[in-house]
N, C-alpha and C positions, 0 to 999 in steps of 0.2 A: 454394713453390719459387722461389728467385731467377729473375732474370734470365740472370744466370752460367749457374744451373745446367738451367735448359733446353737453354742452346743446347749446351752440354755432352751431356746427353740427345739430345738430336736430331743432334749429330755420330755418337755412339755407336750410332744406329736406324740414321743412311745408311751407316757402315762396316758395319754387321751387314748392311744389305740389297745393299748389294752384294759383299759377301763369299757370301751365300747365291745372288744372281746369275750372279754368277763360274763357283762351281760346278754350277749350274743348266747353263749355257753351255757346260762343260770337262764333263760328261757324256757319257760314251761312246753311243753310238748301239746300236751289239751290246751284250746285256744278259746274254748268255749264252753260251757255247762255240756252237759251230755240230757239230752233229750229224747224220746220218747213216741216215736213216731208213725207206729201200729202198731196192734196188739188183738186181741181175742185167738191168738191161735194156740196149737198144741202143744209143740214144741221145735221152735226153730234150730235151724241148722245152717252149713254149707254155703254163707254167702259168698259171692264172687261179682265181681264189674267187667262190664264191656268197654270196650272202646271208649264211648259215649260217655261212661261214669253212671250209668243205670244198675243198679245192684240188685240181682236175683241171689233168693235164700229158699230153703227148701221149708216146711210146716212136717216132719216124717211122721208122726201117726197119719195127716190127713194125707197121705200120697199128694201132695201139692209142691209146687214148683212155681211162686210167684217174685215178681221184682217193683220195686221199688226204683222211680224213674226221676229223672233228674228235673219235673216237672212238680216232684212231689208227688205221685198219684199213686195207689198200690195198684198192680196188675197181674193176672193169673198167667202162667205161662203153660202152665201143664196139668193137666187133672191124672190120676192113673200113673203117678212117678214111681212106681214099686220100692216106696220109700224111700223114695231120694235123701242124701245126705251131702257129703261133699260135693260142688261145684267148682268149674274152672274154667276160665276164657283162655283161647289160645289167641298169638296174634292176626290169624286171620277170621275172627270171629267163631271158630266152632266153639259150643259151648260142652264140655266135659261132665261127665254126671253118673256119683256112687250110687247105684242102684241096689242095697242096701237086703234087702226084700228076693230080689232077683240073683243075688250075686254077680253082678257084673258090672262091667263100665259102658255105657254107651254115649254118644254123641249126636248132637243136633247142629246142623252148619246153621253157617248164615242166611241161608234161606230156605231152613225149615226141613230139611233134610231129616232124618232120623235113621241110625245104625248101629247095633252092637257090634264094640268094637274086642271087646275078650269076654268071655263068660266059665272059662276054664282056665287051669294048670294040670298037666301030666294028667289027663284027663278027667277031672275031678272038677268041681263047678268051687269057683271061690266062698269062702267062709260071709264076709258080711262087708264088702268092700264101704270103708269108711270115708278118708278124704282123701285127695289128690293135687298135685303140680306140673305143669305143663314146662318141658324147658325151651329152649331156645332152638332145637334142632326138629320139637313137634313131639318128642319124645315123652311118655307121660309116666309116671311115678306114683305108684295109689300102695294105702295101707291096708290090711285085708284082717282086724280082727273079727270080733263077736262079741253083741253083748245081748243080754235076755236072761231068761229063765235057765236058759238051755246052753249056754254059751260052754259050755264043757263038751257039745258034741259037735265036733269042727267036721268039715269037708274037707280041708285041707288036714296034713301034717302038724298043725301049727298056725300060728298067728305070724304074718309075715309081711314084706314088703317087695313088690313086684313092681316092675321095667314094663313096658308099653313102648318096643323100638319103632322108630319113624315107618320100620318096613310093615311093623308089624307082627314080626315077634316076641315072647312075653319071655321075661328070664326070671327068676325070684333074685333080687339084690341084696336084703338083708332077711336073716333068720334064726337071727340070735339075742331077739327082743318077746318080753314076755307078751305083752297087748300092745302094736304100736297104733297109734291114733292119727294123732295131726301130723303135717308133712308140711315143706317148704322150702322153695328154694332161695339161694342171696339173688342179690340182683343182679352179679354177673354172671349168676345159673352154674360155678365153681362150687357150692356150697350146695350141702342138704342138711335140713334141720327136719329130726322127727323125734317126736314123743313118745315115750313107753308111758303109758298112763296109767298102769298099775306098776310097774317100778317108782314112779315116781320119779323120771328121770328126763330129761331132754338132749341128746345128742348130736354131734355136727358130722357131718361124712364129707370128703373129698370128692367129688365125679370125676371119673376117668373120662377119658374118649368115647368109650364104647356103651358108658350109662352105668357099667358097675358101680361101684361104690369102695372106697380106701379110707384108709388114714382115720378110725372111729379114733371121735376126743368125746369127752362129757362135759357138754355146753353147761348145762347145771343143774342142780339137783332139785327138779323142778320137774312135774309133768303135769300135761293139759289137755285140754280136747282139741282144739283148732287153736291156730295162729295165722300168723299174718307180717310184712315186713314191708320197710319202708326204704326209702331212696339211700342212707345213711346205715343200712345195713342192720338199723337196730330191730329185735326184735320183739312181736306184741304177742301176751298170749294168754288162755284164759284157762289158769291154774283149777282143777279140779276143788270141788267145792270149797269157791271163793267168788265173791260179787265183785273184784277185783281184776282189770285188763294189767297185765303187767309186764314193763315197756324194758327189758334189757339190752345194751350197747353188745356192739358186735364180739364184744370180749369178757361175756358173763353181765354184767354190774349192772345191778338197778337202778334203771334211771327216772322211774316216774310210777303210781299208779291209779289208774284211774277206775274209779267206783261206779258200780249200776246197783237199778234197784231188783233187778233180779238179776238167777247166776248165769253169766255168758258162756256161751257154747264154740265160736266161734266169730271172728272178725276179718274185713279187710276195706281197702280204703276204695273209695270211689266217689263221685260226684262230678261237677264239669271238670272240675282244677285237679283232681286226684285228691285232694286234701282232707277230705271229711273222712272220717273211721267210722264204720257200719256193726252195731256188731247186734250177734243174735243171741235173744237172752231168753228161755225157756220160752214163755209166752208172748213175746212181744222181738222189737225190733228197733236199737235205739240206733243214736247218730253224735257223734261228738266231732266237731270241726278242730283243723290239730293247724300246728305250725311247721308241718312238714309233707311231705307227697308219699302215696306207695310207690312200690318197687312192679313196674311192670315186664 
């Protein structure tokens, strides 16, 4: 082979690879229609996946706590959830749960266990603990506003966000958000994303060592109820009244959005493969199969 005709060849490999780059890149994220796959309930909330890829969401007026299993089946998991709201699996299967109603967080193991794990700050019983994330060290991360009729008369100081240390002490992390809502960490649990949901704001924090929190930037000017995040860091999340899931890269920018027929409250990915997006939309409980995995 000449010389010519290498470098011919090798023009012809890097237009080919980046032409199959290109569309690598221009890949749609939803990989499937979004579907619709329970419903008659009140108002969902809170979904989160096990191990398995079995997604439990909460129903909170109906104090329920059911899942959706990778069998397809719906299943009750809980009667009497003191309005459960946020969910979360840790990696050794305890399952995490805003007890809304109750102001606390309690936990259920893997084998059925059941224990309050904070129910106070500085002696005062928490305002309406909303959603929560679990990090890498066990360490748990929950928002604490209030919303209702009444939502002007707090038990706490404030609307805030509190630490769950591995030992089991509670520290408040942030407290300079007006209502914060959704919560999440990146997938190498370095990051934290929470929502002010009446600023209208979504911001990223640094995790120190110790579970504080540093380094506030403002992710974007965007705030939601629940989100959700995937292997790629980008983030999914469902903007305050909008029927709209909305998928941002780890550096602000909108990358995609995806439509339901009612307004979503919350999402996260689960099924055998990780792959499917669960999310929870007032009365019902849809599924959209995506081209990429969550962040466990």
């Amino acid at each position: 082979m000449s010389h010519k005709t290498k470098i011919i060849t090798a023009c012809a490999l890097f237009i080919i690879a980046i032409s199959i780059n290109a569309q690598k890149n221009d890949e749609s994220i939803a990989a499937s229609k979004v579907e619709k796959i329970a419903g008659n309930f009140k108002f969902t909330e809170g979904p989160a996946a096990d191990a398995q890829g079995n997604v439990y969401f909460t129903d909170i007026p109906n104090h329920l706590i059911l899942a959706w299993t990778i069998n397809n089946e719906l299943d009750t998991f809980r009667t009497e959830s003191g309005r459960a709201n946020g969910l979360f699996f840790d990696k050794a299967g305890n399952l995490y749960v805003c007890e809304g109603q109750e102001g606390r967080i309690s936990l259920t193991t893997s084998k059925g266990v059941y224990k309050v794990i904070a129910k106070q700050y500085n002696g005062k019983r928490f305002n309406q603990p909303n959603d929560l994330w679990v990090d890498l060290k066990g360490g748990i991360y929950f928002t604490d506003p209030k919303y209702g009729s009444n939502d002007t008369l707090l038990d706490q100081d404030g609307m805030h966000v509190y630490y769950i240390k591995p030992n089991g002490e509670i520290i408040r992390v942030c407290d300079d958000l007006i209502k914060p809502n959704g919560i999440i960490g990146s997938a190498d649990a370095r990051q934290l994303y929470i929502t002010d949901a009446q600023a209208g704001k979504t911001f990223k924090y640094a995790i120190n060592d110790d579970g504080t929190l540093a380094d506030k930037k403002l992710f974007i000017e965007l705030g939601c109820d629940g989100m959700t995040i995937d292997i790629n860091n980008n983030l999914y999340l469902t903007p305050r009244g909008s029927n709209n899931i909305e998928i941002y890269s780890p550096n602000g920018i909108l990358l995609e959005s995806i439509e339901v027929n009612e307004r979503p409250s919350n999402v996260c990915f689960g099924g055998k493969k990780n792959n499917e997006l669960f999310i929870t939309a007032r009365t019902s409980l849809y599924r959209v199969k995506t081209n990429t995995k969550g962040a466990r």
